[in-house]
C-alpha distance (Angstrom), angle and dihedral (degrees) to the residues before:
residue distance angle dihedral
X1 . . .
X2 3.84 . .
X3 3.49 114.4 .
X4 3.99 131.9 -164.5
X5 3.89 124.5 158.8
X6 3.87 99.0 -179.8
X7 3.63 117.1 116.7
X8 3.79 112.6 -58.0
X9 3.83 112.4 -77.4
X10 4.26 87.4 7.7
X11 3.68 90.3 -87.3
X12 3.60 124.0 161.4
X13 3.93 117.6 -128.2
X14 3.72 126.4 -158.4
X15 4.09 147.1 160.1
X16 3.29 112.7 -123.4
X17 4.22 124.6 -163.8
X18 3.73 100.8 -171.7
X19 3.84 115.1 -134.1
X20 3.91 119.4 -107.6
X21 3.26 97.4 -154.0
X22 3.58 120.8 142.5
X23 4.14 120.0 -112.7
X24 3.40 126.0 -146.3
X25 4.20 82.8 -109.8
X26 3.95 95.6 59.5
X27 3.98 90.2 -101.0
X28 3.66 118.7 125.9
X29 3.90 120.0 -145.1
X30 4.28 152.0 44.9
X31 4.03 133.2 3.4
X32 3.92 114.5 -93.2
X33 3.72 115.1 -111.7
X34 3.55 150.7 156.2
X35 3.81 127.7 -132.4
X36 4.35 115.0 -146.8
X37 3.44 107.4 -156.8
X38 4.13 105.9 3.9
X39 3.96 127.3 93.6
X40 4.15 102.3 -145.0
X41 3.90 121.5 -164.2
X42 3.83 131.6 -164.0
X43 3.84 127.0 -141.7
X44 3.69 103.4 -178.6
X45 4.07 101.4 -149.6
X46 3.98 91.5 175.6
X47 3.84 149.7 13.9
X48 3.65 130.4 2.5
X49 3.73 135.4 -81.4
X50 3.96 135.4 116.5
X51 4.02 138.7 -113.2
X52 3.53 110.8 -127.7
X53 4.21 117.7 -157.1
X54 3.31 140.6 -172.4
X55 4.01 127.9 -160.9
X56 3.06 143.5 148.3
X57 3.66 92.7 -72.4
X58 3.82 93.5 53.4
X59 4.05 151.3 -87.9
X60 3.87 110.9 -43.7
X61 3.72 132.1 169.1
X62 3.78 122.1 -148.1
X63 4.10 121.9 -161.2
X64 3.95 119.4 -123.7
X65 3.52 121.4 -149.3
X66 4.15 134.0 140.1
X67 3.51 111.4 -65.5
X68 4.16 99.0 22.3
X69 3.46 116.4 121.6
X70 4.00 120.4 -164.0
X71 3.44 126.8 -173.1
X72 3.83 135.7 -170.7
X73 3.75 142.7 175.5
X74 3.57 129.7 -122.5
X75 4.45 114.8 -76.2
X76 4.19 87.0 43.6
X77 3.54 105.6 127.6
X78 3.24 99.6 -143.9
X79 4.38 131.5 -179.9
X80 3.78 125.6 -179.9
X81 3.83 120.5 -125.4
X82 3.65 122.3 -153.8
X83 3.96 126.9 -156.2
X84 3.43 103.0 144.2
X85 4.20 124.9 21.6
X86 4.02 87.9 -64.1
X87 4.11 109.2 -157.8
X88 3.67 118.8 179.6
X89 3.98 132.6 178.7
X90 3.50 102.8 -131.7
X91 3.56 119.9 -151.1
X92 3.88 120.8 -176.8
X93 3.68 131.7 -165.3
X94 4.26 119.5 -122.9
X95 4.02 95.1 19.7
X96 3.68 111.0 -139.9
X97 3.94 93.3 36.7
X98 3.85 97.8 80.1
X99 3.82 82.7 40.0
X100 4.36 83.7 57.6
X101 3.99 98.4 51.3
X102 4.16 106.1 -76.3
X103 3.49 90.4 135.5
X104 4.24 112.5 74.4
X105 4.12 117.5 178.1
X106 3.74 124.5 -123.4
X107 3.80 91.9 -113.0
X108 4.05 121.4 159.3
X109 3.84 113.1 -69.3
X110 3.69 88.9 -107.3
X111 3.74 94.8 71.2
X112 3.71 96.3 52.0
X113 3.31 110.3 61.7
X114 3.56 94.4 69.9
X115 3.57 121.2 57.4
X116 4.03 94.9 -149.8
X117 3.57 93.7 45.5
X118 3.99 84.1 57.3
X119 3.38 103.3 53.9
X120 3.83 92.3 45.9
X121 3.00 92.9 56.4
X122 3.76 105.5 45.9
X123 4.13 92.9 40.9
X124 3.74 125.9 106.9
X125 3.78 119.0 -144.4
X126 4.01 104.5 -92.3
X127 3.31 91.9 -153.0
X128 3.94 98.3 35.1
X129 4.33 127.5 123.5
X130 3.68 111.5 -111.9
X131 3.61 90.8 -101.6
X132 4.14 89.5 63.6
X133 3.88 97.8 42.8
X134 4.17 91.4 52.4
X135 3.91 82.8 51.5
X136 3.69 99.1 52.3
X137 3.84 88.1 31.9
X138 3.99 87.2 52.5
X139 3.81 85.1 45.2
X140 3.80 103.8 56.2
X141 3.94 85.8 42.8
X142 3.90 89.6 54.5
X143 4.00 86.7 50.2
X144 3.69 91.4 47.2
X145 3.81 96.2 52.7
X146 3.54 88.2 45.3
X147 3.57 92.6 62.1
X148 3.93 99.6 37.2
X149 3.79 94.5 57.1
X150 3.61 85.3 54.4
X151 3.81 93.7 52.7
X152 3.61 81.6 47.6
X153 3.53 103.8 52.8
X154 4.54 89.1 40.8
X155 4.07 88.1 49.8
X156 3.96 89.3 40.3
X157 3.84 88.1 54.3
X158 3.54 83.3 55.8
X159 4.43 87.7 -113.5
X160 4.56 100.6 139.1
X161 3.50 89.8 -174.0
X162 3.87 105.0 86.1
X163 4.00 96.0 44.7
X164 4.13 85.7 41.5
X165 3.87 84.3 53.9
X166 3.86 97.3 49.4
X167 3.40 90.3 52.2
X168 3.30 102.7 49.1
X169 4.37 86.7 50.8
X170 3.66 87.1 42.7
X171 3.90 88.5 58.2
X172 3.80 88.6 41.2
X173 3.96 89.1 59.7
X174 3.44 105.5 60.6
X175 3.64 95.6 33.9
X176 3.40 93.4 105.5
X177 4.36 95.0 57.5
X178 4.06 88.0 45.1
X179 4.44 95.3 104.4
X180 4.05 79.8 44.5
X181 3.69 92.9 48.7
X182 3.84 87.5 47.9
X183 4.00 97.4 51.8
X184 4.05 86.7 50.5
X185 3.81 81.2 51.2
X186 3.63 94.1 58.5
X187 3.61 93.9 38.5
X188 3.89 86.0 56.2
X189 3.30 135.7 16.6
X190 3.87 91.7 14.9
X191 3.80 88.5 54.7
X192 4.16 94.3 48.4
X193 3.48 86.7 55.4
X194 3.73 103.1 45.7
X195 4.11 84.6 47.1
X196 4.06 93.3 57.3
X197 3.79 87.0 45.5
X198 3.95 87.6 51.8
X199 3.76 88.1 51.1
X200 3.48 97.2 46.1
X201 3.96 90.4 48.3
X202 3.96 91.9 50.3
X203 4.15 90.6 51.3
X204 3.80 94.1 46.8
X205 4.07 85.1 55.9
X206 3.74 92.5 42.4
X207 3.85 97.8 -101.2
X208 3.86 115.9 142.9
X209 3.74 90.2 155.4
X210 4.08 83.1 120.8
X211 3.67 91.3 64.2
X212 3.67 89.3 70.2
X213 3.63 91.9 59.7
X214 3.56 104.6 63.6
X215 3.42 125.5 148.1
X216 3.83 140.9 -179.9
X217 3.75 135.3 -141.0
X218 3.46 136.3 -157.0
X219 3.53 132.4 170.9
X220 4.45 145.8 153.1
X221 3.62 119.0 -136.1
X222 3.80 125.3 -66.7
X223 3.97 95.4 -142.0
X224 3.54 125.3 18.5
X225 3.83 123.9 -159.5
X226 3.97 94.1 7.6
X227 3.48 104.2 172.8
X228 3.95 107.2 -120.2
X229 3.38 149.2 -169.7
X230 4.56 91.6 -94.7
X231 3.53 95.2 18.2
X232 4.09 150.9 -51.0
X233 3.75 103.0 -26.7
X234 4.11 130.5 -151.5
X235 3.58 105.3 -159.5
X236 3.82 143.2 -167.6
X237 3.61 130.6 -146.6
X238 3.68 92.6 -140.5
């Protein structure tokens, strides 16, 4: 029988603080992005913010408070504001990919047409204090806004061709990770599946052999505090 003992679907759980830094706009809070291929949903556990998104359809601004839960699909631009100690369990589709690179920031257009220039730009210092990662973490964020509220304003104005053009560099970026991103897949979410089909086949022939097999899991976080791309992160390893 299949087996996979992941987190139920092969999600990805995590606690997210979101940051209260200052913008250049007056907003506090995360660094705009996009995910490719992952689904991401918000329960808000604590304080009170908004998300704000832009698609194709338009800018729109969703409020956070305990008990909402907010959903989007991959291409939603998507930035964190925080007015009031916002924390959010974050649970991502296809755990491991967002781990890989699906997630690309809305920096200026002149960081994303080269692929070397992008990564520099978005890195924090591996072997950096805490004081140097929250500046280059409150730098890429800065250059992230900075290019959202320009999408914004083009989109707005009712002008498709700057948000169709960081998608399409966006897609070009992580082009090169996509057969790695697909092995992760299969390890993951591909595998969850194919194990609840198993199950499902064994019951409808009057196996419960499975039953017999159960097992439980229990675990803290493997980082806590990891500064990340919306805010300080608790993660799991899953």
């Amino acid at each position: 029988m299949t087996t996979f003992e992941g987190l139920p679907g092969g999600v990805a759980v995590s606690h997210l603080r979101v940051y209260d830094w200052p913008a250049t706009d007056g907003l506090r809070g995360g660094t705009p992005h996009l995910h490719l291929a992952c689904s991401e949903a918000y329960a808000v556990v604590g304080g009170a913010g908004s998300v704000q998104t832009l698609t194709t359809s338009g800018f729109r601004q969703t409020p956070l408070t305990p008990g909402a839960l907010v959903r989007f699909t991959p291409g939603t631009i998507h930035r964190l504001v925080n007015d009031d100690d916002l924390r959010i369990v974050v649970l991502m589709e296809n755990s491991g990919l967002p781990e890989a690179g699906d997630a690309v920031l809305t920096l200026p257009p002149r960081h994303l047409a080269d692929a070397d220039r992008y990564r520099a730009a978005v890195a924090l210092p591996a072997d950096g204090d805490e004081p140097e990662r929250e500046r280059a973490a409150r730098a890429r964020r800065d250059l992230a806004v900075e290019g959202f509220l320009a999408l914004c304003r083009a989109t707005e104005a009712g002008d498709p061709a700057p948000l169709a053009a960081f998608h399409r560099s966006a897609a070009a970026l992580v082009r090169p990770g996509i057969e790695e991103w697909r092995e992760r897949w299969r390890k993951g979410a591909a595998a969850a599946a194919a194990a609840t089909g198993s199950r499902l086949d064994a019951l409808g022939g009057g196996d419960c052999g499975h039953l017999a097999d159960a097992v439980v899991h229990a675990e803290q976080p493997s980082a806590h505090g990891r500064f990340g791309m919306c805010g300080r992160l608790d993660v799991y390893r899953g």
